[in-house]
DRENLUM-455033 format. One record per residue (C-alpha): y negated, x negated, z. Coordinates in steps of 0.5 Angstrom, whole numbers, padded with zeros to 4 digits. Example, Ala and Ser with C-alpha at 12.3 -4.5 7.8 and 13.67 -1.06 7.14 Angstrom:
<rs>
+-------+-------+-------+
!     y !     x !     z !
+-------+-------+-------+
!  0009 ! -0025 !  0016 !
!  0002 ! -0027 !  0014 !
+-------+-------+-------+
</rs>
This chain:
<rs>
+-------+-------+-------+
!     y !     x !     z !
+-------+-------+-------+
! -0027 !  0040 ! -0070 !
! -0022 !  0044 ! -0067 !
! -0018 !  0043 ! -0061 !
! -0012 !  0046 ! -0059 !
! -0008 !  0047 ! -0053 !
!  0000 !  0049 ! -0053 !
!  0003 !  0050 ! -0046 !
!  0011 !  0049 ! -0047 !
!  0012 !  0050 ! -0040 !
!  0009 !  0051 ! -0033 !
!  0009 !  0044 ! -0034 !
!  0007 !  0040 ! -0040 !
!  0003 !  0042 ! -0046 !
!  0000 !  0039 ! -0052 !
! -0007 !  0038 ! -0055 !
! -0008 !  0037 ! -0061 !
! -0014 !  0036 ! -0064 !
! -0017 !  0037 ! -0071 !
! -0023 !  0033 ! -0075 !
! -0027 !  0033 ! -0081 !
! -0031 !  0028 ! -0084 !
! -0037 !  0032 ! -0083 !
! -0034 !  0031 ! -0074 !
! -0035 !  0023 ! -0076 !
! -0040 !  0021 ! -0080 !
! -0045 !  0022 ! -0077 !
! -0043 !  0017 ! -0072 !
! -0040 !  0012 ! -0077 !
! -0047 !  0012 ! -0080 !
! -0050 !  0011 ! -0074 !
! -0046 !  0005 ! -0073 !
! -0047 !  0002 ! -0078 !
! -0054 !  0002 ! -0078 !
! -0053 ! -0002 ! -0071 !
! -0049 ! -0007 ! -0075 !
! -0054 ! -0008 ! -0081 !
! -0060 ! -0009 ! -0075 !
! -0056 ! -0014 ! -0071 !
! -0051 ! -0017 ! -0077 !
! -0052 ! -0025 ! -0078 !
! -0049 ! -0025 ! -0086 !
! -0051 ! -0032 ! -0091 !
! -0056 ! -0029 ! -0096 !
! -0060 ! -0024 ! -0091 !
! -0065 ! -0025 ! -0086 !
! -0063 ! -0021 ! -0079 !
! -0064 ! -0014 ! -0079 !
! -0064 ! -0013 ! -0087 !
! -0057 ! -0013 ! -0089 !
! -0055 ! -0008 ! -0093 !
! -0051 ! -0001 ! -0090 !
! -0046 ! -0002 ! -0096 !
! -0045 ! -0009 ! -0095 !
! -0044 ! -0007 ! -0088 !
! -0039 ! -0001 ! -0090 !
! -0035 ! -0006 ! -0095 !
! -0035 ! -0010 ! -0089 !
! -0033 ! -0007 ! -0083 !
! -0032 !  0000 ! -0084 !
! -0025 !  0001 ! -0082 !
! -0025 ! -0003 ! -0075 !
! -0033 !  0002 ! -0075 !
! -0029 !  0008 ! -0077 !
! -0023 !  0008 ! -0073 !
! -0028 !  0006 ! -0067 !
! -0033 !  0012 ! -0068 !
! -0026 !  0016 ! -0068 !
! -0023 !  0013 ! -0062 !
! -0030 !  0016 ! -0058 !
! -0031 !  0022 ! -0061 !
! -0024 !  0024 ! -0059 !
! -0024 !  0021 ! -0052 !
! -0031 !  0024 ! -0051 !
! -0028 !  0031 ! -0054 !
! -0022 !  0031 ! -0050 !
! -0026 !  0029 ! -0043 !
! -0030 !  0035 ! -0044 !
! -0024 !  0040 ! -0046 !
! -0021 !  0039 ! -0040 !
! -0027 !  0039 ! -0036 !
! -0029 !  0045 ! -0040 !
! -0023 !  0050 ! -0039 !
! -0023 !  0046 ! -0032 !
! -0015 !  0044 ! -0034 !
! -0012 !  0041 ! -0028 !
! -0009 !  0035 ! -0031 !
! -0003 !  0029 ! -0029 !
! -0007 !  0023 ! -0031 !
! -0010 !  0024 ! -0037 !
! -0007 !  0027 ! -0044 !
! -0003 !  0021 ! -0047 !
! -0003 !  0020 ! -0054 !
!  0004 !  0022 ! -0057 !
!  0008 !  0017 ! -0061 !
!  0006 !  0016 ! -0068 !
!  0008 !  0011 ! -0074 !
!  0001 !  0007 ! -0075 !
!  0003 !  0007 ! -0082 !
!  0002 !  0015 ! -0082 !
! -0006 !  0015 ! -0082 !
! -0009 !  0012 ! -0089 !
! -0016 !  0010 ! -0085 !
! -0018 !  0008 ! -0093 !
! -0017 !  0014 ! -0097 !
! -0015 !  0020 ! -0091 !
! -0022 !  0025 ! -0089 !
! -0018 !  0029 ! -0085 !
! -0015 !  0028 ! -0079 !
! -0010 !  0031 ! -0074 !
! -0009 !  0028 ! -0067 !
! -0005 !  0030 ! -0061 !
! -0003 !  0028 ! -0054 !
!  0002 !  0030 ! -0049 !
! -0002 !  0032 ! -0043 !
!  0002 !  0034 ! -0036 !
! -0001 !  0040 ! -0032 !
! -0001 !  0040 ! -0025 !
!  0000 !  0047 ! -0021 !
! -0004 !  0051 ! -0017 !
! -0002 !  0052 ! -0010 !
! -0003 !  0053 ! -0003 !
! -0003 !  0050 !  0004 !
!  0002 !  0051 !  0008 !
! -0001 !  0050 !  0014 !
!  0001 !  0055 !  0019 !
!  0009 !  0052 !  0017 !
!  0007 !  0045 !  0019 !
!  0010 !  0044 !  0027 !
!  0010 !  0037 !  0030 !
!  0011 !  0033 !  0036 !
!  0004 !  0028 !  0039 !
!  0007 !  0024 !  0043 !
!  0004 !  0021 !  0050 !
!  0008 !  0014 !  0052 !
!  0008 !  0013 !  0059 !
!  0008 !  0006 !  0061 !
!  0013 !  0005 !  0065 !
!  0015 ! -0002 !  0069 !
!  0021 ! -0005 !  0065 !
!  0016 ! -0004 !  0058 !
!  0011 ! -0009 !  0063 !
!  0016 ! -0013 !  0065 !
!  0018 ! -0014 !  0057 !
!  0011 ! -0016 !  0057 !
!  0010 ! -0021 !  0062 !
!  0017 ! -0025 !  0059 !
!  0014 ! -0025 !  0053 !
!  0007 ! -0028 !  0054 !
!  0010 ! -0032 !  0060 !
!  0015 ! -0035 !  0053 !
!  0009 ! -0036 !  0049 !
!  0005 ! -0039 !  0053 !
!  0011 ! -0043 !  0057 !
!  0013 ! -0051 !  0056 !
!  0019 ! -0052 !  0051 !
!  0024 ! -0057 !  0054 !
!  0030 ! -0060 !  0050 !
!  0036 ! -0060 !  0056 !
!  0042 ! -0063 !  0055 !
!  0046 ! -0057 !  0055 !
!  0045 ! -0050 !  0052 !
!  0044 ! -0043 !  0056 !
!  0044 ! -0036 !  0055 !
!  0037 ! -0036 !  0053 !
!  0037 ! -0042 !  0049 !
!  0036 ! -0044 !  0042 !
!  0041 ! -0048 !  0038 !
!  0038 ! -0052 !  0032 !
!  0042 ! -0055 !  0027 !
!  0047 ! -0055 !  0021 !
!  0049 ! -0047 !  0019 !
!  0055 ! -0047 !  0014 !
!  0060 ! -0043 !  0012 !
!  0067 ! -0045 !  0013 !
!  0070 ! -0042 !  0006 !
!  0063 ! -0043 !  0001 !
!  0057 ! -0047 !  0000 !
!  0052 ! -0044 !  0004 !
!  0049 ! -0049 !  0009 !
!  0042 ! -0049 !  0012 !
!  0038 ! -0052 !  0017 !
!  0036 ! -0046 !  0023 !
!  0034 ! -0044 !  0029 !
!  0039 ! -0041 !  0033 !
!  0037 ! -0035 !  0038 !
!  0043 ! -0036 !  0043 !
!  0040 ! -0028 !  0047 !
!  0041 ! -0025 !  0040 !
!  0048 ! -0026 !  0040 !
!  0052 ! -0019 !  0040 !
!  0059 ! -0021 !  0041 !
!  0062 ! -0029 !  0043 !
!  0056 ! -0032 !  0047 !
!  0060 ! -0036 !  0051 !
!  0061 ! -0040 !  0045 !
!  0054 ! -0042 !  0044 !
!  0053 ! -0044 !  0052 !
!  0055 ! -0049 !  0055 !
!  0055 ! -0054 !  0049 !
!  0051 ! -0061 !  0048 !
!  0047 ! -0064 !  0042 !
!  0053 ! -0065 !  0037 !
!  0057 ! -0062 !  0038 !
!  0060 ! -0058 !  0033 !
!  0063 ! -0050 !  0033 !
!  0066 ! -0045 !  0029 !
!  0065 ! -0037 !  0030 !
!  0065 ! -0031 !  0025 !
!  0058 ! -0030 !  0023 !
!  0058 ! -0022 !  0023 !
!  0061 ! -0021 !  0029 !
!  0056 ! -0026 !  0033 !
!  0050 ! -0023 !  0030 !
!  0052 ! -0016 !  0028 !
!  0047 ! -0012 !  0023 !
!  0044 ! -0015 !  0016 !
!  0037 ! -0016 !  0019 !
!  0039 ! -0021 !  0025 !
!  0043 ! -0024 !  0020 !
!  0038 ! -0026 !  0015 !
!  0034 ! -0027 !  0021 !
!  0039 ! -0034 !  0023 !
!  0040 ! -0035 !  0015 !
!  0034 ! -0034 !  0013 !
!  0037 ! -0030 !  0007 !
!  0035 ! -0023 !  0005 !
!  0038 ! -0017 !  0007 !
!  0041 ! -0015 !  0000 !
!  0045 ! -0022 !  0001 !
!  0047 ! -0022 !  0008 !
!  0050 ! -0015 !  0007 !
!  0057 ! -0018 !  0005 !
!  0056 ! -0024 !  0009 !
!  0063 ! -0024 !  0013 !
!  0067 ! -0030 !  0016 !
!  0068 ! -0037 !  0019 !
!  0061 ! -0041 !  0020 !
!  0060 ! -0047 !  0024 !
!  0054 ! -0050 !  0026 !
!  0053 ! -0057 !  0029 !
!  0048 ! -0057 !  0035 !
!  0042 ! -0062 !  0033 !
!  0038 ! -0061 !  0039 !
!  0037 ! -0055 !  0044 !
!  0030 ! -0051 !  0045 !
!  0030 ! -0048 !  0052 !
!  0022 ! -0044 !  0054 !
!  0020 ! -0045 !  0061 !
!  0016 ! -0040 !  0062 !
!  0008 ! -0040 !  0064 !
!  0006 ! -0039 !  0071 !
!  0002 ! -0032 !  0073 !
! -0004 ! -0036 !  0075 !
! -0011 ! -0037 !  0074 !
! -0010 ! -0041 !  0067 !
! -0005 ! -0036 !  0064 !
! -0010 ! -0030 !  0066 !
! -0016 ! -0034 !  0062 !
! -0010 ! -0035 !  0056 !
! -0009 ! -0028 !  0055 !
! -0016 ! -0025 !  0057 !
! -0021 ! -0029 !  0057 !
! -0025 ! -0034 !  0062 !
! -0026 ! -0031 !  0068 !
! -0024 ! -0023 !  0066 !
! -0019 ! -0023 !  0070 !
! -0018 ! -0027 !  0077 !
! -0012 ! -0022 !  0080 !
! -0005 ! -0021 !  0079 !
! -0007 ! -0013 !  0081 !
! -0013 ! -0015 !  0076 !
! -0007 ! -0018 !  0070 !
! -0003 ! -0011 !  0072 !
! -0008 ! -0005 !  0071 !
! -0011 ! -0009 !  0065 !
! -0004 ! -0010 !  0061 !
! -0002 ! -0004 !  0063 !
! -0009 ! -0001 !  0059 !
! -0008 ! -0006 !  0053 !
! -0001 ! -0003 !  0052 !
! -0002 !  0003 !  0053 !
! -0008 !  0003 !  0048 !
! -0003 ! -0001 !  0043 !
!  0002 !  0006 !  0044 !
! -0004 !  0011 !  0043 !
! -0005 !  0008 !  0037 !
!  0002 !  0008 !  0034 !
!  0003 !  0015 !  0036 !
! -0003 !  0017 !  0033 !
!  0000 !  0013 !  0026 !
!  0006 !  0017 !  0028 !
!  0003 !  0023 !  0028 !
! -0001 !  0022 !  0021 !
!  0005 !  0021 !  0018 !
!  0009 !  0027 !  0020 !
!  0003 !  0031 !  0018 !
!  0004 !  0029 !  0011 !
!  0012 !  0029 !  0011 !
!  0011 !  0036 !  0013 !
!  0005 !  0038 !  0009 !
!  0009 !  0034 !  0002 !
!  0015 !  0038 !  0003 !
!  0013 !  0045 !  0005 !
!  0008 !  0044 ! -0001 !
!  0011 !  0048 ! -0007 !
!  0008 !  0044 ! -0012 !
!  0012 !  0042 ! -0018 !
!  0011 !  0036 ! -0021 !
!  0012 !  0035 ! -0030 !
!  0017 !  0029 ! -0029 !
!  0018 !  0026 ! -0036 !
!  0011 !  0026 ! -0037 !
!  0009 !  0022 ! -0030 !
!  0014 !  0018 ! -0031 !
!  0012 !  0016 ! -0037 !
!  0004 !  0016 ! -0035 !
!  0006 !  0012 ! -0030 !
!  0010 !  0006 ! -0035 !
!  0004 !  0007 ! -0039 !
! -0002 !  0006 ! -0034 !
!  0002 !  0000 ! -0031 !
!  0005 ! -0004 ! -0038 !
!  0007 ! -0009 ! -0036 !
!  0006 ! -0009 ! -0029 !
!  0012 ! -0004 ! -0027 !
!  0020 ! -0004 ! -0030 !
!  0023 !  0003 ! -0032 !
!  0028 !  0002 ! -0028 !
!  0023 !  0000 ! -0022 !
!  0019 !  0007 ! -0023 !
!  0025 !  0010 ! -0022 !
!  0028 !  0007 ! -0016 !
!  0021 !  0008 ! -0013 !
!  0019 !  0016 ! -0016 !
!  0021 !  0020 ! -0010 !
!  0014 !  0015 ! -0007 !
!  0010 !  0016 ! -0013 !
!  0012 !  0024 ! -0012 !
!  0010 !  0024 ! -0005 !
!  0004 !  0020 ! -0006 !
!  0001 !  0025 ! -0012 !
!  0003 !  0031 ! -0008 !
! -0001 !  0028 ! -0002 !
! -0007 !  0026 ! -0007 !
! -0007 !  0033 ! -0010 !
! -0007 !  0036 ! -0002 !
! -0012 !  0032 !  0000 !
! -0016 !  0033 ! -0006 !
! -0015 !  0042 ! -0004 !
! -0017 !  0041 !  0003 !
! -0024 !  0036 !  0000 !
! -0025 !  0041 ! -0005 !
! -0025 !  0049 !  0000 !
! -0027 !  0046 !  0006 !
! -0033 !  0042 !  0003 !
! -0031 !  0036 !  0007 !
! -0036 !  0030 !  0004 !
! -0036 !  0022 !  0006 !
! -0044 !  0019 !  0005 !
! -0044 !  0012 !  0003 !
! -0048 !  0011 !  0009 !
! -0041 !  0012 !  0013 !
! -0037 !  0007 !  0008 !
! -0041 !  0002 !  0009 !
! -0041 !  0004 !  0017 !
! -0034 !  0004 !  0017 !
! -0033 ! -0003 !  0012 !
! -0038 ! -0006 !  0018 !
! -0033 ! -0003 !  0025 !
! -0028 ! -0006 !  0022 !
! -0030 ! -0012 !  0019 !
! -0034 ! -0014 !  0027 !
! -0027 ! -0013 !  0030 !
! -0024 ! -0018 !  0026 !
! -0028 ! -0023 !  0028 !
! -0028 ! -0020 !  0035 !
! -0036 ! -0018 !  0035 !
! -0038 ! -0013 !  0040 !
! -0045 ! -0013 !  0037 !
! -0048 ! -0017 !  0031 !
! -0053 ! -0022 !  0033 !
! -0061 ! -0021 !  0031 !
! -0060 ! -0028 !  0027 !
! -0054 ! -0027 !  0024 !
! -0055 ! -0020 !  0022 !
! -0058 ! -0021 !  0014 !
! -0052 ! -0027 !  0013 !
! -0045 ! -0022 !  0016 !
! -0049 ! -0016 !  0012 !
! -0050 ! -0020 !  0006 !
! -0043 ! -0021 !  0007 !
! -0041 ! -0014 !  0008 !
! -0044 ! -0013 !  0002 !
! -0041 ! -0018 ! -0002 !
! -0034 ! -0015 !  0000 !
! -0035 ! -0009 ! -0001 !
! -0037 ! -0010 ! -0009 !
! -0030 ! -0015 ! -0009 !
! -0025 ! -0012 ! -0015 !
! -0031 ! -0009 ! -0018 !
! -0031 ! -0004 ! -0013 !
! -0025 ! -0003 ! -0010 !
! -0026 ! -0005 ! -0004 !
! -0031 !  0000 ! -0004 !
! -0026 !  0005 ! -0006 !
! -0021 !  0004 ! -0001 !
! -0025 !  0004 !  0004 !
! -0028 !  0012 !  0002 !
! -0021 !  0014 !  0000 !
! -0019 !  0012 !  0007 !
! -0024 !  0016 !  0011 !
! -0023 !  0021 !  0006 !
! -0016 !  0022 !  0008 !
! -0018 !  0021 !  0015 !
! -0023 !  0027 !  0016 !
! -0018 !  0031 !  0012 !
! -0012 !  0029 !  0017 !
! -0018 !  0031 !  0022 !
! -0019 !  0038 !  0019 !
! -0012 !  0040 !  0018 !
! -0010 !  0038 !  0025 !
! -0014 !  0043 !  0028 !
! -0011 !  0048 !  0024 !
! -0003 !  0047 !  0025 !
!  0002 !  0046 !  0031 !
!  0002 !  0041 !  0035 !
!  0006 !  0040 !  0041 !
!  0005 !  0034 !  0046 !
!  0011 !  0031 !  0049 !
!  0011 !  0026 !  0054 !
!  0017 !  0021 !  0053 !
!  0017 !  0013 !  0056 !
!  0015 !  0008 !  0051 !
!  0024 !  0006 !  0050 !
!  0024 !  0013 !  0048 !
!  0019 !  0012 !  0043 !
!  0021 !  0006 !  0040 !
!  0028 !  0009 !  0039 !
!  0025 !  0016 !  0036 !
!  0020 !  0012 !  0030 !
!  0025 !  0006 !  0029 !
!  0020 !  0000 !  0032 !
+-------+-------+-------+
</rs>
């Protein structure tokens, strides 16, 4: 056996790999020994079929089998051999299926596209970002309150609307064949409220829908359309009022306390303050946790100078994923599978000079943290500790193990979050929860 690498570029290369007769036979006999012993052929007992029969028989399907291992195996070991890094694995190149004789032909040549991935260094010293501190000021309080007073206040059907009202009926379009039932949200209106207040069930009014609810997302809110739809979706509509939905709110008392948290925890309108206050500030942390995450990986994908062989992982990409992914979806999305490969390979540079390890002992802690939080269990009872670890166990084996995997990959890419953090620069900044939700778009 000969193999072969030819490196085109800094990028791509090609394998070939060269077999002789005497590569394979060994294991084709082999097979074919296995076969006779459990072959079941009329005229034979178990065990005692002739080999020639069983070459006759099967010794094409046995030969292209034993090829077809040996040149996985042989490649695998190449490439671990030669410590090659490599996109994916090598991809066998396009060939007619006519061009090899599996009959009569003794010699064999086979070659693969492989795509190489590039040494590189971290950029860790280039790496600047923000952390930022939410203060939770009173009128992010105040939106609160409205909110949960709203969801767990009364809803009453008056006879006229007002200008926190939702209008339900009949949305359609003036000049087309749009028409739906829908939900109006009279505070959601941007220009033209006057329209929507004040009318009564049955009542029947037009508006120019763009100008009423301005962007494409309100706009596929009220209709119910997607984005890609709603972003020509201009003109007259009118609506006829069905009913109107008007929220009184909750009152700040013991029952609405015990709604939101819990039978007795809180028994003050001081009390109900000092706890919200804690509950969205905990919410906040966790997001600018999640927004720093993410500004880590921008900047160390983008600083990194690592070149990707695009023809060949766009071409892996739609082998690996037949039939799952179109051609022109891989390239809608590429920029993101970049991005996701980039971060993979810094991840994986980062484990490997810093030896940073995660046990299963730690995947299974962490599947049970998460897992006890989802059924809102501060601790496991000693009597359900066999059934909810029976449970874990069950999850983690799902998919074949993905569960498993995910779980790993997250807590890897975690304490690799925590080991770069430690070594590039972060300034904290203290900016108002409004300030916060304007910067990241929330």
């Amino acid at each position: 056996m000969n193999i072969t690498l030819n490196q085109t570029d800094g990028q791509n290369a090609s394998l070939k790999v060269s077999l002789q007769e005497a590569d394979y036979a060994p294991r084709v006999d082999e097979q074919i020994k296995e076969y006779s012993k459990k072959a079941n052929i009329k005229g034979f007992r178990p065990g005692k079929v002739p080999a020639g029969l069983i070459r006759k028989m099967y010794g094409k399907g046995i030969l292209v089998e034993s090829i077809n291992q040996l040149l996985q195996e042989s490649v695998n070991n190449y490439i671990k051999e030669n410590k090659l890094r490599i996109l994916g694995e090598p991809l066998p190149d396009r060939q007619d299926e006519n061009s090899i004789d599996w009959d009569t032909q003794k010699e064999f040549e086979f070659s693969y596209s492989v795509g190489l991935l590039p040494e590189f260094e971290l950029p860790l010293s280039e790496v600047s970002v923000q952390k930022y501190d939410i203060e939770v000021d009173q009128t992010t309080v105040d939106e609160a309150y409205e909110q949960m007073q709203r969801q767990f206040g009364q809803t009453t059907n008056p006879e006229v609307s007002e200008a926190n009202d939702y209008l339900y009926g009949d949305l359609k379009q003036v000049e087309g064949e749009f028409e739906t039932k829908t939900l109006l949200p009279i505070n959601k209106v941007v220009s033209g409220v006057d329209t929507f207040v004040g009318v009564k069930p049955g009542d029947t009014i037009t508006f120019d829908i763009r100008a009423a609810f301005g962007d494409d997302a309100a706009l596929a809110h009220v209709t119910g359309l997607s984005k890609d739809v709603t972003k020509d979706l201009n003109g007259q509509f009118s609506f006829t009022v069905e009913k109107i939905n008007r929220t009184q709110n909750a009152e700040m008392n013991q029952e609405f306390f015990d709604k939101i948290f819990g039978q007795g925890n809180v028994t003050t309108q001081e009390e109900f303050d000092a706890k919200v206050r804690e509950v969205i500030k905990e919410n906040y942390d966790r997001e600018a946790v999640n927004v720093l995450d993410r500004d880590v990986i921008d900047q160390l994908v983008e600083k990194s100078s690592i070149e990707i062989p695009t023809e060949f992982f766009k071409r892996w990409l739609a082998v690996t994923n037949e039939g799952k992914i179109t051609a022109e979806q891989i390239d809608e999305f590429y920029d993101q599978y970049v991005k996701e490969l980039k971060w993979s390979m810094i991840r994986n540079k980062v484990v490997e000079e810093n030896d940073l390890k995660v046990s299963n002992e730690d995947v299974v802690n962490s599947a049970r943290q998460k897992m006890m939080a989802q059924f809102n269990m501060p601790e496991i009872p000693e009597e359900m500790a066999d059934t909810f670890n029976n449970f874990l166990d069950n999850h983690l084996k799902q998919n074949n193990g993905k569960n498993f995997v995910n779980e790993y990959e997250a807590l890897v890419a975690e304490k690799v979050l925590e080991f770069v953090k430690d070594k590039i620069t972060i300034t904290e900044n203290t900016i108002t929860a409004d300030e916060f939700r304007n910067k990241v778009g929330a």
